[in-house]
Every structure is written in structure tokens, then in C-alpha cells.
C-alpha positions in Angstrom: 5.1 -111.0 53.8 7.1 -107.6 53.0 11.0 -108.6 52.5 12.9 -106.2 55.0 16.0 -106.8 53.6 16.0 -107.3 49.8 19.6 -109.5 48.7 19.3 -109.2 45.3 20.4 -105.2 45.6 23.6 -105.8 47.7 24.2 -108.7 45.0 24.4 -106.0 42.3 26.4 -103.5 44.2 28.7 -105.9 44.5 29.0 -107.3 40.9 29.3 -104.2 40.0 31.7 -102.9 42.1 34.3 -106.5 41.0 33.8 -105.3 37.6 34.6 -101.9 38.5 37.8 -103.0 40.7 38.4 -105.5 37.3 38.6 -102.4 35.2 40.6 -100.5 37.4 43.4 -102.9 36.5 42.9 -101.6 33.4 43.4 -98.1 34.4 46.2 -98.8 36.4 48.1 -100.4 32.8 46.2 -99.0 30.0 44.7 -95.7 31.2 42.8 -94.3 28.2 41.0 -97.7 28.0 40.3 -98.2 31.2 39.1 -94.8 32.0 36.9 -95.1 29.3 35.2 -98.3 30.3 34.8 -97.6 33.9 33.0 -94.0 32.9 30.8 -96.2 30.7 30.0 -98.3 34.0 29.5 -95.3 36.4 27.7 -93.5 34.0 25.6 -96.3 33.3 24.5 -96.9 37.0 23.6 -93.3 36.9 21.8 -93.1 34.3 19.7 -96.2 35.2 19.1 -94.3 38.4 17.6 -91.3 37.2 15.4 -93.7 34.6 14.3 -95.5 37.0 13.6 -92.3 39.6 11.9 -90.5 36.9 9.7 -93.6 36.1 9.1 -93.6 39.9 10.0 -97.0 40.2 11.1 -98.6 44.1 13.4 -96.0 45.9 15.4 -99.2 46.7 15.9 -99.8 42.8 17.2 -96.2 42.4 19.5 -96.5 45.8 20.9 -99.9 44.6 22.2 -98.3 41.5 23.4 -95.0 42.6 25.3 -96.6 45.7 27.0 -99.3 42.7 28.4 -96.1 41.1 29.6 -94.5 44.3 31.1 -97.8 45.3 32.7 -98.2 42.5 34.3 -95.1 42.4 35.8 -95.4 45.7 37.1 -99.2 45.1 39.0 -98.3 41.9 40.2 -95.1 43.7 41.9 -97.5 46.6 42.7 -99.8 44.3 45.0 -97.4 42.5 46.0 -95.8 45.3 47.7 -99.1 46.8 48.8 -100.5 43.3 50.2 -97.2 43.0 52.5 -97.5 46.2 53.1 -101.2 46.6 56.7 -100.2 46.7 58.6 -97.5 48.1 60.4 -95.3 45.2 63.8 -96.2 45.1 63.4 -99.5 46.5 64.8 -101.9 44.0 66.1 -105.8 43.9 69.4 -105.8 45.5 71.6 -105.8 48.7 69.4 -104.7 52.1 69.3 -104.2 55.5 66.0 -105.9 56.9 64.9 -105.9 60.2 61.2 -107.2 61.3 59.0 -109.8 63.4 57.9 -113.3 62.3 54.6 -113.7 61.9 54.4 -117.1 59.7 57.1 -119.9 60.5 56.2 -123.8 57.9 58.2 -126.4 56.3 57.7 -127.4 52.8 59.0 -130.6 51.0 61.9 -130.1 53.6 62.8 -126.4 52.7 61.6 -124.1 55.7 59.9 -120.6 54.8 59.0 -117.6 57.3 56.9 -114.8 56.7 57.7 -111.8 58.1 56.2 -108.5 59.1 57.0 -105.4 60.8 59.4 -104.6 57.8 62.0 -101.8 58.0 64.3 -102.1 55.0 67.5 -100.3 55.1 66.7 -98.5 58.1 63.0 -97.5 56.8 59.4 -98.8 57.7 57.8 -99.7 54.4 54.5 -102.0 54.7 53.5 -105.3 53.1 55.4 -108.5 54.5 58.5 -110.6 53.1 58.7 -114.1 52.2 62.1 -115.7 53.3 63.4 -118.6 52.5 65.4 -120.3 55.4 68.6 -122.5 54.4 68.7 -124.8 57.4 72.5 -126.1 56.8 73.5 -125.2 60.6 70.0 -124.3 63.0 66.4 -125.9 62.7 65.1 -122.0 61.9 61.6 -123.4 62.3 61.6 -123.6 66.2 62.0 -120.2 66.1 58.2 -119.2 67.8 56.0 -116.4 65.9 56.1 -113.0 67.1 60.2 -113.1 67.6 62.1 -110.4 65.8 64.9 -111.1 63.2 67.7 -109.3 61.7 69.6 -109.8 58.3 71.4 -108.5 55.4 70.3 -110.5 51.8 69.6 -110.5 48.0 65.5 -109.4 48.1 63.6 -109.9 45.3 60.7 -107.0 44.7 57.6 -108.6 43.8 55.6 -105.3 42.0 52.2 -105.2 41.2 53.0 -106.4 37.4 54.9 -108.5 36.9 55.8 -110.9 33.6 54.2 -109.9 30.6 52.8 -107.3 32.4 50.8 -110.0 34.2 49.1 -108.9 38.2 50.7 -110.6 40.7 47.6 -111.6 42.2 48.7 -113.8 44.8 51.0 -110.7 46.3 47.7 -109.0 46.5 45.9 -111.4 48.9 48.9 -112.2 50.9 50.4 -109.0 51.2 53.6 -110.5 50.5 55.8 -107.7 48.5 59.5 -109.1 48.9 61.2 -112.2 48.8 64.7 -113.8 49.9 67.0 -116.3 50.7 68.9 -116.4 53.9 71.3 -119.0 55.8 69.9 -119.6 59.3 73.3 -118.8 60.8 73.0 -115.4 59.3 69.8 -114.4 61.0 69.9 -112.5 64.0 67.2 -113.4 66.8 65.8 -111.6 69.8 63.1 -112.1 71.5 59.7 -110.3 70.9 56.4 -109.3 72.5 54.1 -111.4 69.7 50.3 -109.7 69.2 47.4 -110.8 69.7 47.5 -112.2 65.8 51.0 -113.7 66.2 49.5 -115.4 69.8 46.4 -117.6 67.8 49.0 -118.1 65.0 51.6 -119.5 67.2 48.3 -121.5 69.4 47.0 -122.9 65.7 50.9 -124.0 64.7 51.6 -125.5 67.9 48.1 -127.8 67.7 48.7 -128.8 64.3 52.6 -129.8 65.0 51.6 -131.8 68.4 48.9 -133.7 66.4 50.5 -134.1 63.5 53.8 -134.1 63.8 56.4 -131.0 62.7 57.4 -131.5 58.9 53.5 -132.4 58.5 52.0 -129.8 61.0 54.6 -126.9 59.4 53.3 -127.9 55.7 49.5 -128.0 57.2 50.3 -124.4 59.2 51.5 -123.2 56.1 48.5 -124.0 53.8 46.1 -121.9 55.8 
């Protein structure tokens, strides 16, 4: 039986694309070294393309290879496009103005964190999300429901693309989360807010797993996922 759809292809785009992304780390710190390693890669995909064209071997073959050297042209070019602005210019660790929404509201080992989105730092919208932490001396901040808007003024941390030891902040990366503070609950302004159509499963999920399990328990479980 003729295969319609042939796996091992998309398999190599994508293996080669990762180590194409992988290099573009690379570029992004060390650029003559990482240029020069992911011209060897695109070069090499083409030139196993035209081999295998001119050797009239499966158009598939030739399409798998050329597509891995377009791909990963694009995906280092994105790559370096968002390292490149993962934070504003001019927008350092200090003193700021932040107001925003909540989208993520957990306890851990007592200490109560919210993730918020939304951000508009010092009276501009900048993307990515902030990690705060909550000091619960005077309110129970973690009632507060997802999709509320919050106001405060705070030391925030600026989590860049490298960080120690010129070392990726990888977790930033997946979670989007490119600023960090801590705030007194009594500080934090509240108002109420429209939540979307994220923040309503988010705030669904959070509310299941704190009726079934409890809140310190159901905030710690809401907060691994």
C-alpha cells in the first residue's frame, strides 16, 4: 500500500529546524559563530537538495530538505526578532508604575503569587506578563478572581533573555514571564474586569481544583499547570 503521508520527512524538518532555532542562540550571543554554523546547516539542506534532484531521487526527498532550510531560516529569524525585543529600551530594574489584569492567581508553601497580563508599565503597553509576589500581611490576595484588573507602584525585577553567566532564561521563554515583583496586598489597587475567554476556563479550572481539593492545595495544584 502507497504511504500518503510519509512521517519520517516532517520528522527531519523538524530536527532540523530545533537545531537551527538551537544555533540561533548562538547568533543571538556569539554572532560570527553562530552565523557560521547555521550557513553550514542551510547550506547543507540545500545542497542535499539539488544532489538529490539531480540524481532524480523522490520529489518528496528533495521537498523535505529544501522546506528544512526555509524553515529554518524563518525560525532563527523570529527567534531573534523576539530575543531581540524581549524588553522595551529603556526599561530597566527599578521603581514603576504597573497597571494590568490577572490572569494566574496560586498559593505556594503559604506565600501567594499572581501572574499578570495586560501590562502597561509606567504609563506604556509593553508585552510579556509579570510574576508578583503577593505579601498577604493584611488581605487574603488570592480570592481575588482571574480576569480582575490591578494597580501598583513596586521594585520590578527585568528578567532578559540572558541572564547569569550569560545563561538563556529558558523558563521566561515558555511562560512569557518577563518581570518580577514583590508587592503588599494593601498596596494593590482592584477593580473589577471583563475576564476573556482564557481568563473564564482559567478561573472554571481554579475554582474545581479549590472545591475539590481544598484552597492552599487547589492554589499549589492551579499553579503547577
Amino acid at each position: 500500500m502507497k504511504t500518503i503521508v510519509n512521517f519520517r520527512s516532517f520528522v527531519i524538518i523538524a530536527l532540523i529546524t530545533a537545531a537551527a532555532v538551537f544555533t540561533g542562540r548562538l547568533v543571538f550571543s556569539y554572532t560570527a559563530i553562530g552565523v557560521i554554523i547555521l550557513a553550514s546547516i542551510v547550506s547543507g539542506c540545500l545542497i542535499t537538495g539539488i544532489i538529490l534532484r539531480k540524481k532524480n531521487i523522490a520529489a518528496y526527498k528533495q521537498v523535505t530538505f529544501f522546506t528544512a532550510a526555509v524553515t529554518s531560516v524563518i525560525a532563527v529569524a523570529v527567534f531573534l526578532i523576539v530575543a531581540t525585543n524581549w524588553i522595551p529600551k529603556g526599561l530597566e530594574d527599578g521603581n514603576h508604575d504597573i497597571k494590568a489584569s490577572i490572569e494566574k492567581n496560586y498559593v505556594v508553601d503559604g506565600k501567594n503569587y499572581v501572574v499578570i497580563k495586560n501590562l502597561n508599565i509606567d504609563g506604556s503597553n509593553v508585552c510579556g506578563k509579570m510574576l508578583v509576589r503577593v505579601n498577604n500581611d493584611k488581605v487574603d490576595f488570592y480570592n481575588t478572581p482571574i480576569g480582575y484588573k490591578v494597580s501598583f507602584s513596586g521594585y520590578v525585577k527585568v528578567k532578559n533573555v540572558l541572564g547569569e553567566n550569560s545563561e538563556y532564561n529558558f523558563s521566561s521563554f515558555s511562560s512569557n514571564i518577563r518581570y518580577i515583583t514583590t508587592v503588599e496586598a494593601g498596596d494593590i489597587s482592584v477593580k473589577y474586569g471583563n475576564a476573556d475567554l482564557m481568563d473564564i476556563i482559567y478561573r472554571f479550572v481554579c475554582g474545581q481544583l479549590v472545591d475539590n481539593l481544598g484552597a492552599e492545595n487547589g492554589y499549589v495544584a492551579y499553579g503547577m499547570l
